[in-house]
BADRENKE-626639 format. One record per atom (N, C-alpha, C): residue number from 1; atom name; x, y, z. Coordinates in steps of 0.2 Angstrom, whole numbers, plus 2048, in hexadecimal, padded with zeros to 3 digits. Example, Ala and Ser with C-alpha at 12.3 -4.5 7.8 and 13.67 -1.06 7.14 Angstrom:
<pts>
   n atom east north  up
   1    N  842   7E4 827
   1   CA  83E   7EA 827
   1    C  842   7F0 827
   2    N  840   7F5 823
   2   CA  844   7FB 824
   2    C  840   800 827
</pts>
This chain:
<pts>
   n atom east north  up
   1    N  21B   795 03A
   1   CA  218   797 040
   1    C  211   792 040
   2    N  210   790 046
   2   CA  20B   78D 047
   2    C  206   792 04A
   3    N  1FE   792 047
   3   CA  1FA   799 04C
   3    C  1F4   79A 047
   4    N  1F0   79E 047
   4   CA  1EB   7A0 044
   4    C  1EB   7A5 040
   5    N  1EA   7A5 03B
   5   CA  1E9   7AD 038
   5    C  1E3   7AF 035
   6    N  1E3   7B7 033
   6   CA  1DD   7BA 033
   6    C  1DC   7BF 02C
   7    N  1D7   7BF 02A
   7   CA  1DA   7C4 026
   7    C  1D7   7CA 026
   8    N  1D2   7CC 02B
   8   CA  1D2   7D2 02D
   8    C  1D1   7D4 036
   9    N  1D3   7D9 037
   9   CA  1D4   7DB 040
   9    C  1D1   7D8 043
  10    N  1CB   7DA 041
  10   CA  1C4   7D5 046
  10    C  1C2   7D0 046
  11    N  1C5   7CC 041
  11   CA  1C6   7C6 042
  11    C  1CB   7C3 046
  12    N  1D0   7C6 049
  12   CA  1D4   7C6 04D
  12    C  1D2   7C6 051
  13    N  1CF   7CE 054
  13   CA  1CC   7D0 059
  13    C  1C7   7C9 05E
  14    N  1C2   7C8 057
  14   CA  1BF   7C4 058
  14    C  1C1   7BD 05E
  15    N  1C9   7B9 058
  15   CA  1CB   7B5 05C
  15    C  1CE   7B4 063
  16    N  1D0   7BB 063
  16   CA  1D3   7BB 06C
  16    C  1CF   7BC 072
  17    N  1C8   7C0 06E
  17   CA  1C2   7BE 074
  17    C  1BF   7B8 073
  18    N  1BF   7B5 071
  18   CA  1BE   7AE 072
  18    C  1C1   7A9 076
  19    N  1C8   7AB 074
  19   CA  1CB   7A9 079
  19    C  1CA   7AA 080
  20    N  1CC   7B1 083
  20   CA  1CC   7B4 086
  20    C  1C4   7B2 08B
  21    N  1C0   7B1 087
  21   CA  1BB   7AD 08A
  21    C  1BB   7A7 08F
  22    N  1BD   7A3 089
  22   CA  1C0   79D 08A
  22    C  1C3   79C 091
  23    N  1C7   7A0 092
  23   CA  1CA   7A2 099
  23    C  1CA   7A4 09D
  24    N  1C4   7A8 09D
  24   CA  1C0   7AA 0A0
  24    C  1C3   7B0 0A2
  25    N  1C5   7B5 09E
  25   CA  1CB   7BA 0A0
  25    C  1C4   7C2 09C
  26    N  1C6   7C7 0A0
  26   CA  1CA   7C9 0A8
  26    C  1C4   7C4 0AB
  27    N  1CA   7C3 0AE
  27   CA  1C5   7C0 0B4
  27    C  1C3   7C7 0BB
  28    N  1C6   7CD 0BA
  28   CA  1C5   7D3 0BF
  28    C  1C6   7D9 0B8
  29    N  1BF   7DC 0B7
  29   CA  1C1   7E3 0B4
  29    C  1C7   7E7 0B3
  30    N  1CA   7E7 0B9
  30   CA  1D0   7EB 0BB
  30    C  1D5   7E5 0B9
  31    N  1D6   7E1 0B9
  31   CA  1DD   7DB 0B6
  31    C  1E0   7DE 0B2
  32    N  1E6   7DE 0B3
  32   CA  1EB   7DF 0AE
  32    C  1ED   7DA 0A8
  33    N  1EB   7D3 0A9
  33   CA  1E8   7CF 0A1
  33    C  1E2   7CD 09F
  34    N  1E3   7D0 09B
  34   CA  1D8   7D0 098
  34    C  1DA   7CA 094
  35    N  1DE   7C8 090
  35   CA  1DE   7C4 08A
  35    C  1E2   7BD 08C
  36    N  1E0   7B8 08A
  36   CA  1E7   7B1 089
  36    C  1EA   7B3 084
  37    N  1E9   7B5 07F
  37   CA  1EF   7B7 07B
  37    C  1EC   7BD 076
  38    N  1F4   7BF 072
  38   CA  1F1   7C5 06E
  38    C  1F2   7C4 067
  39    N  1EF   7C7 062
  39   CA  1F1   7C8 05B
  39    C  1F7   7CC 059
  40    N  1F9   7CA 053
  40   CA  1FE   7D0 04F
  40    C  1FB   7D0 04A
  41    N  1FE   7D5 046
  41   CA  1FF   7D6 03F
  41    C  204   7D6 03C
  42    N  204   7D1 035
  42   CA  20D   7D5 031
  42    C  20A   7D7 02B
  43    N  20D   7DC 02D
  43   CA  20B   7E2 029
  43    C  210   7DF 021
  44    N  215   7DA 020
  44   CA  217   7DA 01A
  44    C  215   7D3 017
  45    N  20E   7D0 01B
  45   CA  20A   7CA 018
  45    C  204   7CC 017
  46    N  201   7D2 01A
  46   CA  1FA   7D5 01B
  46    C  1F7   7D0 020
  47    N  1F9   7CE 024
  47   CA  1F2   7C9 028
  47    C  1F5   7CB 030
  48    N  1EF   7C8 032
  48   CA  1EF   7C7 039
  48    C  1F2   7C2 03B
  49    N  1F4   7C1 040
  49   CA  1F5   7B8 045
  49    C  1F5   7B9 04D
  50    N  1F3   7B3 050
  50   CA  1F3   7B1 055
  50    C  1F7   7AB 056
  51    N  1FB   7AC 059
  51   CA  203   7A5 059
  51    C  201   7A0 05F
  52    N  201   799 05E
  52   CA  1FB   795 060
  52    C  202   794 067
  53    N  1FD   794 06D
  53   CA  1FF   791 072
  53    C  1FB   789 077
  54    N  200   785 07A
  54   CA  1FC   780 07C
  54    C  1F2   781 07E
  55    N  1EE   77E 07C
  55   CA  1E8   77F 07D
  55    C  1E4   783 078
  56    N  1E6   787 075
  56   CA  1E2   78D 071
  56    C  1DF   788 06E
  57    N  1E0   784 06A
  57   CA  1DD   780 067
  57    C  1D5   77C 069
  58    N  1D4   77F 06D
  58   CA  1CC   77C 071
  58    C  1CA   780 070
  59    N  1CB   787 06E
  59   CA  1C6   78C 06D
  59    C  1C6   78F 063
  60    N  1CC   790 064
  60   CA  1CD   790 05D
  60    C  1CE   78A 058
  61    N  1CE   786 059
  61   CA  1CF   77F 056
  61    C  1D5   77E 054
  62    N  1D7   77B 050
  62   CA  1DD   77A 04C
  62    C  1E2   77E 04C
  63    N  1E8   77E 04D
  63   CA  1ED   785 049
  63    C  1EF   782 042
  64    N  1F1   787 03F
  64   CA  1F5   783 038
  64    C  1FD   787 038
  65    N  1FF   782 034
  65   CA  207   788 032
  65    C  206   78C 02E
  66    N  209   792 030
  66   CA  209   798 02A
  66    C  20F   799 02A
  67    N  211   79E 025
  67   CA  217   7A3 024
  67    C  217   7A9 027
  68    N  219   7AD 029
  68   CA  219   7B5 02A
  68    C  220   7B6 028
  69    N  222   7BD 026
  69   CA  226   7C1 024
  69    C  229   7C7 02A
  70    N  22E   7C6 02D
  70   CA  22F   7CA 031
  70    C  237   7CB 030
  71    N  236   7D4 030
  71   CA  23E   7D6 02F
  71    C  23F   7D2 024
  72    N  23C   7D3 022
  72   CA  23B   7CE 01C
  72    C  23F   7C8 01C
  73    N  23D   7C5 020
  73   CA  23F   7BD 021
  73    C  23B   7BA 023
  74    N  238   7B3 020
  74   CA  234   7B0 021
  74    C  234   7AC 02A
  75    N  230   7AD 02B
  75   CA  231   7A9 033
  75    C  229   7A3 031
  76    N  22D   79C 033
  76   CA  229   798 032
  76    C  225   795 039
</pts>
C-alpha cells in the first residue's frame, strides 16, 4: 500500500486535520464532509494509516509503501 502511517490515533488524528485544512474543509459547519480523507487502523499490524490519494502529498509529504494485514493477508 501506498499512504502514511502512524503509530498512535492522534497522530492520525493529527494527519487528517491537516489535511482537511488544507482543503479547507468543512467549508460549512453543517457539511456532511469535514475531512479529505480518513484514517484506519489494522488492528493485526498495530498501526494506523492514511491511504495516499492524488495531492495529499502537499500537505503530508511523501507517501511511502507499507504492508498491512487484512483478513490475515498481507495487502501491499
Amino acid at each position: 500500500m501506498v499512504g502514511y502511517k502512524y503509530d498512535t490515533e492522534q497522530e492520525a488524528i493529527n494527519a487528517r486535520r491537516l489535511a482537511a485544512d488544507f482543503k479547507g474543509l468543512p467549508i460549512n459547519p453543517n457539511d456532511t464532509t469535514i475531512y479529505w480523507v480518513n484514517y484506519n487502523y489494522s488492528e493485526l499490524d498495530n498501526l494506523y494509516y492514511i491511504k495516499y490519494i492524488e495531492g495529499l502529498e502537499a500537505v503530508l509529504l511523501n507517501p511511502i509503501d507499507f504492508e498491512i494485514t487484512i483478513n490475515n493477508e498481507p495487502l501491499l
